[in-house]
C-alpha positions as CSV (number, residue, x, y, z in Angstrom):
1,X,166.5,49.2,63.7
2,X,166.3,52.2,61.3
3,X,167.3,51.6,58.2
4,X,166.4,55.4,56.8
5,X,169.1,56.8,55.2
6,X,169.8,60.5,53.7
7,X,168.9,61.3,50.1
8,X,171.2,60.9,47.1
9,X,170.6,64.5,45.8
10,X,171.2,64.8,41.9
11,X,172.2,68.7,40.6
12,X,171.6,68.7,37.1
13,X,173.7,71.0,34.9
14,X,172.5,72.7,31.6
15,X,174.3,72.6,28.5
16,X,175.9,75.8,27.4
17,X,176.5,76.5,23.8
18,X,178.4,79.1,22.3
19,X,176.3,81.9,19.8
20,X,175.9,80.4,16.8
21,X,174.0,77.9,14.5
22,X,174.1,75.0,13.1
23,X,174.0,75.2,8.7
24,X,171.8,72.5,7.1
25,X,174.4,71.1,4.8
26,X,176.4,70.2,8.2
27,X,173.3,68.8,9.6
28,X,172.9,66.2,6.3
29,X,176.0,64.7,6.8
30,X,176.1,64.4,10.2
31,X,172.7,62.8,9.8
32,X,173.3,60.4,6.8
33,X,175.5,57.5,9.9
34,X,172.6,58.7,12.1
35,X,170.6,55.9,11.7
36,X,173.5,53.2,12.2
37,X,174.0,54.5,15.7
38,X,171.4,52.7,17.1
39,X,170.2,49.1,17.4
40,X,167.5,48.2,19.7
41,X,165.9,44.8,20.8
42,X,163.4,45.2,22.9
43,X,159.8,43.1,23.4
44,X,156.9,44.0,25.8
45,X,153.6,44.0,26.6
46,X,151.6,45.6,29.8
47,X,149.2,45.9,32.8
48,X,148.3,48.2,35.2
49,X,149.6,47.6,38.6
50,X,149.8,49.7,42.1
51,X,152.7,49.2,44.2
52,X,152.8,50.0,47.5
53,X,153.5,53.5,48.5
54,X,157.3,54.4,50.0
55,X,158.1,56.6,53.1
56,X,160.0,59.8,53.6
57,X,163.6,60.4,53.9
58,X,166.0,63.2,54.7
59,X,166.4,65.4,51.4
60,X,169.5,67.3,50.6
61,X,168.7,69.1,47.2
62,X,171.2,70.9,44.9
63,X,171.0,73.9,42.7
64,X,170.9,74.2,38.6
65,X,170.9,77.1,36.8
66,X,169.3,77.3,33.1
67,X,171.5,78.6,30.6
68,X,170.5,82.5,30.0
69,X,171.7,82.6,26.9
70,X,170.1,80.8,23.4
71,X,170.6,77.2,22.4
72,X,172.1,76.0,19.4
73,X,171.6,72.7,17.6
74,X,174.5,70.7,18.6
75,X,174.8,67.5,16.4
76,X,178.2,66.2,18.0
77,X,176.1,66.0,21.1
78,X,173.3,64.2,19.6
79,X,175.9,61.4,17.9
80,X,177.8,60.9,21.0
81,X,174.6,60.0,23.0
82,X,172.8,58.0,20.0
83,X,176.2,56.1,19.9
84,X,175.8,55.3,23.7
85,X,172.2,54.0,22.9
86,X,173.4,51.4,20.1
87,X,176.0,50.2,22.4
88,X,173.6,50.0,25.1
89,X,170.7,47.9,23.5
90,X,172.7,45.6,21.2
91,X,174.2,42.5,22.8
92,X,175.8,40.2,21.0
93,X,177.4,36.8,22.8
94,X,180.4,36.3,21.8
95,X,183.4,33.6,23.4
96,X,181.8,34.7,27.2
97,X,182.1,38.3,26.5
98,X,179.6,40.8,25.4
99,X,180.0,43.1,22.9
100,X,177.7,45.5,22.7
101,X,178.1,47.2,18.7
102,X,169.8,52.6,52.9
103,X,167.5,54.9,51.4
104,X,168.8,58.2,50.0
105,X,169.6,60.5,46.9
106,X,172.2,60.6,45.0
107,X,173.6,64.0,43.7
108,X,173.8,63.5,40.1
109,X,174.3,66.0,37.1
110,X,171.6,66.2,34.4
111,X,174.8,65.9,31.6
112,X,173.6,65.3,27.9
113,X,174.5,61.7,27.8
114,X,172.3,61.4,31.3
115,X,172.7,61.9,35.1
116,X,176.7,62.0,36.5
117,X,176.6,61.0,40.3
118,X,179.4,60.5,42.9
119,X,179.5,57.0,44.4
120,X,182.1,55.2,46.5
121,X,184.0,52.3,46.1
122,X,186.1,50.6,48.2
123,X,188.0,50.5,51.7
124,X,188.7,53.5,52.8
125,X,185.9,54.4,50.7
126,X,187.2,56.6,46.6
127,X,184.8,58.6,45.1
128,X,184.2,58.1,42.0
129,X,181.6,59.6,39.2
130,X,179.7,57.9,37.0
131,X,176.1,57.8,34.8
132,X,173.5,56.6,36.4
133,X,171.7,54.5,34.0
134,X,168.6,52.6,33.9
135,X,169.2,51.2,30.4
136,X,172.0,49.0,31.6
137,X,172.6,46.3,34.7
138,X,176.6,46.9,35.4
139,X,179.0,48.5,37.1
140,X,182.5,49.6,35.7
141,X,184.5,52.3,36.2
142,X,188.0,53.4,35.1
143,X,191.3,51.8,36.6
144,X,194.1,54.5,38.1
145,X,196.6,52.0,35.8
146,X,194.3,52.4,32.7
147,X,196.6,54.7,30.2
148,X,196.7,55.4,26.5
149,X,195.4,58.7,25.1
150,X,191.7,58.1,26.1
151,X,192.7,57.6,29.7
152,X,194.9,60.7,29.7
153,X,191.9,62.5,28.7
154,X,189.8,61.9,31.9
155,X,189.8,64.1,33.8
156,X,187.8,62.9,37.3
157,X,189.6,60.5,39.5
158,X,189.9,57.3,38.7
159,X,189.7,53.5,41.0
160,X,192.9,52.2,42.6
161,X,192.0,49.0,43.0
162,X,195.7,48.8,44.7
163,X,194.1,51.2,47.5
164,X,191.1,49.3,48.9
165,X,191.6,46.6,51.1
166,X,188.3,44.8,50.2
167,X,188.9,44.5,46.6
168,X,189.0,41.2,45.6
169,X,190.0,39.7,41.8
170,X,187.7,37.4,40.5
171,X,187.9,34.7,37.6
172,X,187.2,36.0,34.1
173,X,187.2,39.3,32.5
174,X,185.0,42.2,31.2
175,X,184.9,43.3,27.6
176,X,182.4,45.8,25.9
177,X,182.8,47.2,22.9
178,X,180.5,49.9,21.0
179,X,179.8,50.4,17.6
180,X,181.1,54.3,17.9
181,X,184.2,53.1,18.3
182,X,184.1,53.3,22.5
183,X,185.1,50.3,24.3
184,X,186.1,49.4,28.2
185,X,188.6,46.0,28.7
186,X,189.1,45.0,32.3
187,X,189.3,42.3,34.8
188,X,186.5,41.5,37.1
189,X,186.6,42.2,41.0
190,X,183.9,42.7,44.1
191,X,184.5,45.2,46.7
192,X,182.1,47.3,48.8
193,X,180.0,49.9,47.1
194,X,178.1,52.6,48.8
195,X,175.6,54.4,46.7
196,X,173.3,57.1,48.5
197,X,174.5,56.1,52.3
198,X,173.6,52.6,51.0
199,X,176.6,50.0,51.2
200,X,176.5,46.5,49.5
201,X,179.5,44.3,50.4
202,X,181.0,42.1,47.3
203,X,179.4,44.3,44.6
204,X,180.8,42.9,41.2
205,X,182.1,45.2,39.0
206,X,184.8,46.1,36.7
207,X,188.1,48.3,36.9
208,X,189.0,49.4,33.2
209,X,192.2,49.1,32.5
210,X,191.8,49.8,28.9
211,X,189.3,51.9,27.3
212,X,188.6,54.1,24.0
213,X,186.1,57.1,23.7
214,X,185.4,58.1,27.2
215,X,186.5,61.6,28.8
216,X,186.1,64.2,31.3
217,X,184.4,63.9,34.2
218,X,182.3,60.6,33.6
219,X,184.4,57.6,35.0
220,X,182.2,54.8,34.3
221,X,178.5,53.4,34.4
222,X,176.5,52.6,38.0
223,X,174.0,49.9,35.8
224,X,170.2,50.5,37.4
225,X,168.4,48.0,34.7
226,X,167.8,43.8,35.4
227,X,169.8,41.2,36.4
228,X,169.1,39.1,33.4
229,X,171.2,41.1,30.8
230,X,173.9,41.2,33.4
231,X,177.6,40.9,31.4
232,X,179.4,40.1,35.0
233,X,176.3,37.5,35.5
234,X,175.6,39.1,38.7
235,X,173.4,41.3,40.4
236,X,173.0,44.8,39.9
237,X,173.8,47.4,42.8
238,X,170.1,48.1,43.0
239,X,169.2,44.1,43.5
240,X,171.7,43.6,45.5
241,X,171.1,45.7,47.8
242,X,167.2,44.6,47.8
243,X,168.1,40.9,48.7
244,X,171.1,41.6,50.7
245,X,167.8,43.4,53.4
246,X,169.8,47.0,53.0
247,X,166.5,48.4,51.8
248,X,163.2,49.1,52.7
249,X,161.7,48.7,49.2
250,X,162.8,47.9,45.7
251,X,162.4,51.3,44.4
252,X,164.5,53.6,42.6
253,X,163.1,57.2,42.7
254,X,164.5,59.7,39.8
255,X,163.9,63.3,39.3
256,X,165.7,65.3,36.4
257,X,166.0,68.9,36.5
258,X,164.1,70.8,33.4
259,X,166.7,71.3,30.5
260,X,167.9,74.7,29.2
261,X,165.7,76.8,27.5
262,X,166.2,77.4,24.1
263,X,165.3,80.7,23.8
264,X,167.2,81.5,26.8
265,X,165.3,84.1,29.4
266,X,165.6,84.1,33.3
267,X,167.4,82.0,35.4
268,X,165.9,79.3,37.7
269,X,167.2,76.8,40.2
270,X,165.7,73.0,40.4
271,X,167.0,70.0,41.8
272,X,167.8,66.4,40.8
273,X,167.9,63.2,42.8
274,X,167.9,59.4,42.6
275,X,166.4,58.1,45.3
276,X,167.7,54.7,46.2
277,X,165.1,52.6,48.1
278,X,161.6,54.3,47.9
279,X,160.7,57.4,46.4
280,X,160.7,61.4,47.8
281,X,157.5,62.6,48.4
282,X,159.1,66.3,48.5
283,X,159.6,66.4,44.7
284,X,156.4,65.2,43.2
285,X,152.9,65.5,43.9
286,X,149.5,63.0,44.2
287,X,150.2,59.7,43.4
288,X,152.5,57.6,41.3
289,X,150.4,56.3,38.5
290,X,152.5,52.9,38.0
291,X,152.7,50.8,34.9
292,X,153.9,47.2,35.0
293,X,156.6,45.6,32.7
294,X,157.9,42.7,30.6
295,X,161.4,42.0,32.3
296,X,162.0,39.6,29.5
297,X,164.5,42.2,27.8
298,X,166.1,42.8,31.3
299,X,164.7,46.7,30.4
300,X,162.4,48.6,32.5
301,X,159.8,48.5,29.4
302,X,156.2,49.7,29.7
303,X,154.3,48.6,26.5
304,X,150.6,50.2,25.0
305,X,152.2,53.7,25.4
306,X,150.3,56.2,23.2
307,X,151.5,59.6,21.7
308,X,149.5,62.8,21.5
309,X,150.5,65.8,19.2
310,X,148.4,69.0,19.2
311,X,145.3,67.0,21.1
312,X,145.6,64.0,18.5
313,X,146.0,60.5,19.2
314,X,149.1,60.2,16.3
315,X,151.0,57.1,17.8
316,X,149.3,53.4,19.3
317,X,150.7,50.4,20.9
318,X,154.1,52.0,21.5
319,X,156.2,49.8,23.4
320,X,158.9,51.9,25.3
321,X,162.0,51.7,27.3
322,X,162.3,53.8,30.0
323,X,166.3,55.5,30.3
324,X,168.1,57.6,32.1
325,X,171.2,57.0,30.1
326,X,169.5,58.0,27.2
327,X,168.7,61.9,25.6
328,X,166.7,62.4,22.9
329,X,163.5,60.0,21.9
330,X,163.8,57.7,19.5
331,X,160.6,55.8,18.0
332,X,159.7,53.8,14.9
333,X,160.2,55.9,11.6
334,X,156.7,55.8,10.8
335,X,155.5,56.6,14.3
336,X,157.9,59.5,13.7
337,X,156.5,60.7,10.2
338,X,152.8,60.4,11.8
339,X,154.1,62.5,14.9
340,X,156.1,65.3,12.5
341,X,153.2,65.4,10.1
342,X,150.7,66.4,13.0
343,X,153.0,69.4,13.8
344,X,152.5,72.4,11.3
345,X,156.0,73.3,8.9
346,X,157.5,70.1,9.9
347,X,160.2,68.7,7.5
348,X,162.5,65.7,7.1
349,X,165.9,66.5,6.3
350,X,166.5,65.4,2.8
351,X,168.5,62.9,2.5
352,X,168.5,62.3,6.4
353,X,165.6,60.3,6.9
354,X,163.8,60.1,10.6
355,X,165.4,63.7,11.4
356,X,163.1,66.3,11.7
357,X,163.2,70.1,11.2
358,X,160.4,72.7,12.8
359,X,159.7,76.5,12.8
360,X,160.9,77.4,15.8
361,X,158.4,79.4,16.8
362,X,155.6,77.0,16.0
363,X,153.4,75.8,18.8
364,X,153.0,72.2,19.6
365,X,152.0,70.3,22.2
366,X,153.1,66.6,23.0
367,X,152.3,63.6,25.5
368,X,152.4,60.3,26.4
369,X,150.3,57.7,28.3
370,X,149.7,54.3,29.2
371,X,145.9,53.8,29.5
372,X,146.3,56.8,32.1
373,X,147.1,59.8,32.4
374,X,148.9,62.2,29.5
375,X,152.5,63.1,30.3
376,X,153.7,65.9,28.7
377,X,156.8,66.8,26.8
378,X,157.9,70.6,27.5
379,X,158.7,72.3,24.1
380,X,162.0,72.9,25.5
381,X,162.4,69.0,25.5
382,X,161.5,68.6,22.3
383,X,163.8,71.1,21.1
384,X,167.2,70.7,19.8
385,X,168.5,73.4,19.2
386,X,168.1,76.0,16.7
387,X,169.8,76.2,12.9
388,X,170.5,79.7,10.9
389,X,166.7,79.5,8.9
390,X,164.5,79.7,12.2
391,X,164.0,76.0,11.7
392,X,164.9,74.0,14.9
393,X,166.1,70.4,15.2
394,X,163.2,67.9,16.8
395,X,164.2,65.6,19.4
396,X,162.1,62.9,18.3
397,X,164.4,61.0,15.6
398,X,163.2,58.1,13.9
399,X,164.4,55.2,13.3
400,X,163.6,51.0,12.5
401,X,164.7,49.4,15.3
402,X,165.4,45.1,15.0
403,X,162.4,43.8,16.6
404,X,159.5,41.7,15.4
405,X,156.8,44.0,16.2
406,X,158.8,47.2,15.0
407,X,157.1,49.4,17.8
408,X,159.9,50.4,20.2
409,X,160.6,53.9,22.0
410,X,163.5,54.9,23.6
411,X,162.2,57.4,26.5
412,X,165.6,59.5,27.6
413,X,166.2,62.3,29.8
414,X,164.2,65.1,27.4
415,X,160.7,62.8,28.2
416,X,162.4,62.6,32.3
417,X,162.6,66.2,32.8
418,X,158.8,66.2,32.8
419,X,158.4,63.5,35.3
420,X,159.0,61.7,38.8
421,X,159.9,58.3,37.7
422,X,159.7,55.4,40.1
423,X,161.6,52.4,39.2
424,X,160.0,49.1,41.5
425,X,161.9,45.7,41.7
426,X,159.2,44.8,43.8
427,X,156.8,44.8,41.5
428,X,158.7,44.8,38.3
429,X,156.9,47.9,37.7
430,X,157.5,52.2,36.6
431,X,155.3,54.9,37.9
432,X,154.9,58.6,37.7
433,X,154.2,61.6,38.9
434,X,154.2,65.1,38.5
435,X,157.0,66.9,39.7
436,X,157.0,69.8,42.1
C-alpha cells in the first residue's frame, strides 16, 4: 500500500511596518515588564545520534515576498510573542486544569508569533488556521459559539462543532490561562483531524468557547511538542498519527522562509513547509546532522549547544529548546551580556536589563552548534528593527529563566529561518541542515 502523501507547503509572510522609528524612551518602558513575560522550565542534557534517513514526497511550494521597504523596531510585536513564550513554558497544576501564567507539507505563514497553517477538522472536513508549534503538545481552536469582544475580533473561520458528524464530547474540560492576560476555556471533544493529507480519527482537542487576547487570522494552536506535558492527557496529532501506522516515520520536517530584510532592497520569493512524516529532500541540502534530546521536559531540547560571536566561543553548555511558536532568542542574562559584549557598540538599555541596542551598521557574525557543525544566524535575524539614533534592537534578549542549572535558550523562528529542522519521534531526536 502507499502511504505517500502530498506536502504540507508553508508560505511565510514578511512583516511590513510602516516608515518610522521607534524613540528610546518608548523602548524603556515597554522593556521595564519585559522580563516578567517569560518563565521557562526546562532541563536537558545530550548525545549525538543518526536517525535514519526519510524518503521523498510530492512538494507543492508557495511564494513570499520580503518586504522592499525598511524595518522598524516594533516592541508591541516583541511583547505579544514573549507573552506567548511565558504562557507556553510555565505549567502550573491546578484542580485538573493547567494554567499556564500521510506524509506531506503543510502551507503555513511565517507570522511573527510563528508559522499559521490551514488544517481540517471534522466531517465534512472545516478548515481551520492555526500556529504550528513545536513548544506545545495540544490542539485547540476557536468555537463558532465562542462570543465576547475577543471572539468578534477574529477574523478566520472558526469550528462548528454542531457541523461535524464525528465530533464527539468528552468528560472534563480545557482551561489555559496566560500571564499576558490571554486565556482559551472550552470543553473537550475528539473528531477526525487531517493535517498535510494525513487524517487521525478521535484526535482530542478543544473547541474554545471562551477566550481573551486572540485575533485575526490565527484560530488556535496545532501542538507539535511531547505527549508528557499533554493538558488533554492525550496524544499529540504528530504521535498519534505515528502509532495509529498513518506514517512512514516519526518525523516532522520544518523549513521557514528568511525574514524581512531590514534595510529593505530587492524582492525574493522562498517557500515554507512542514513536512509531516519524513523530511523534503527538495529544500535542504547533505545531510541532517541530528542531535538527540532529554524528553523529560516534554520539549524538543538539545543540550551542550555553544554560541559563536565574531569567530569567538562567547557562550558553553547552553541547553536549548527548539520552537516554532517562538520569535526572537532568549538565553540566560549573562550568556546575553557575554554575547553583546563580543559585538562592537553594543549597549543595554538602561534601566531595561537583558535588551540590547547595536549600531546598525555594525558587522557581526553569529552561530550555534552542538559538538557539530556552526549554524548561523543571518544579521537580518538578529535584527529588530531599527530606532531614530542608527542603533537597532538585538534579538537576543536576556533573561534568568527558573531552572536549576540557569542555562536555557529559547531557539524561535529568527534561529529557524537559517535552517531545515527535523523533528524525530523515532528517535526522540532534532537535526539540521542547510537549506536550499
Amino acid at each position: 500500500m502507499d502511504i505517500r502523501r502530498p506536502p504540507l507547503v508553508l508560505s511565510a509572510m514578511s512583516e511590513r511596518s510602516a516608515p518610522g522609528s521607534t524613540s528610546r524612551p518608548a523602548m524603556v518602558a515597554f522593556i521595564q515588564g519585559l522580563r516578567t513575560l517569560l518563565l521557562v522550565t526546562v532541563f536537558i542534557s545530550t548525545v549525538l545520534g543518526s536517525p535514519a534517513p526519510s524518503g521523498s514526497g510530492m512538494r507543492v511550494s508557495l511564494r513570499q515576498a520580503r518586504s522592499s521597504s525598511p524595518r522598524v523596531a516594533n516592541l508591541a510585536k516583541v511583547k505579544a510573542s514573549l507573552e506567548r513564550v511565558r504562557s507556553k513554558f510555565s505549567p502550573q497544576a491546578t484542580d485538573g486544569h493547567l494554567d499556564l501564567t500521510k506524509r506531506g507539507a503543510q502551507p503555513i505563514t511565517d507570522e511573527p508569533d510563528g508559522p499559521i497553517g490551514i488544517i481540517s477538522i471534522g466531517t465534512p472536513p472545516q478548515e481551520i488556521s492555526v500556529l504550528f508549534d513545536t513548544g506545545s503538545p495540544d490542539l485547540w481552536v476557536t468555537a463558532s459559539t465562542c462570543a465576547g469582544d475577543w471572539c468578534d475580533q477574529i477574523t478566520a473561520k472558526r469550528f462548528d462543532v454542531s457541523a461535524s458528524s464525528t465530533a464527539r464530547a468528552q468528560p472534563g474540560n480545557w482551561n489555559i490561562s496566560y500571564g499576558g492576560g490571554e486565556s482559551a476555556v472550552g470543553p473537550v471533544y475528539t473528531d477526525t483531524v487531517t493535517v498535510g493529507g494525513v487524517t487521525v480519527k478521535d484526535q482530542y482537542f478543544s473547541p474554545a468557547t471562551d477566550e481573551t487576547g486572540v485575533t485575526g487570522e490565527t484560530v488556535g494552536i496545532l501542538g507539535l511538542s511531547l505527549a508528557s506535558i499533554s493538558v488533554l492527557k492525550q496524544p499529540p496529532f504528530l504521535q498519534h498519527a505515528l502509532q495509529s501506522n498513518l506514517l512512514p516515520s516519526g518525523i516532522l520536517g520544518v523549513r521557514l522562509s528568511p525574514s524581512a530584510h531590514p534595510s529593505g532592497g530587492s524582492t525574493s520569493s522562498s517557500s515554507s513547509e512542514a513536512f509531516i512524516g519524513g523530511t523534503n529532500p527538495a529544500l535542504y541540502t547533505g545531510a541532517l546532522e541530528y542531535h538527540p534530546i532529554d524528553a523529560s521536559r516534554g520539549f524538543w531540547e538539545i543540550p551542550g549547544g555553544a554560541v559563536t560571536v565574531n569567530a569567538r566561543m562567547v557562550v558553553r553548555n547552553a541547553s536549548t529548546v527548539i520552537d516554532t511558536g517562538t520569535a526572537g532568542i532568549v538565553g540566560p542574562t549573562a550568556d546575553v551580556a557575554a554575547f553583546w559584549a563580543a559585538v562592537p557598540g553594543a549597549e543595554e538599555d538602561e534601566g531595561a536589563g537583558g535588551v540590547y541596542t547595536y549600531p546598525c551598521d555594525a558587522e557581526v557574525s553569529v552561530a550555534f552548534s552542538w559538538g557539530g557543525r556552526e549554524w548561523p544566524l543571518s544579521a537580518e535575524d538578529l535584527n529588530g528593527g531599527s530606532f531614530d539614533d542608527g542603533t537597532c534592537l538585538g534579538n537576543v534578549i536576556g533573561l534568568d529563566l527558573p531552572s536549576a542549572s540557569n542555562n536555557q535558550w529559547i531557539l524561535g523562528t529568527n534561529f529557524l529561518h537559517g535552517v531545515y529542522a527535523a523533528f524525530s519521534l523515532d528517535d526522540m531526536a532534532v537535526g539540521f541542515a542547510t537549506p536550499t
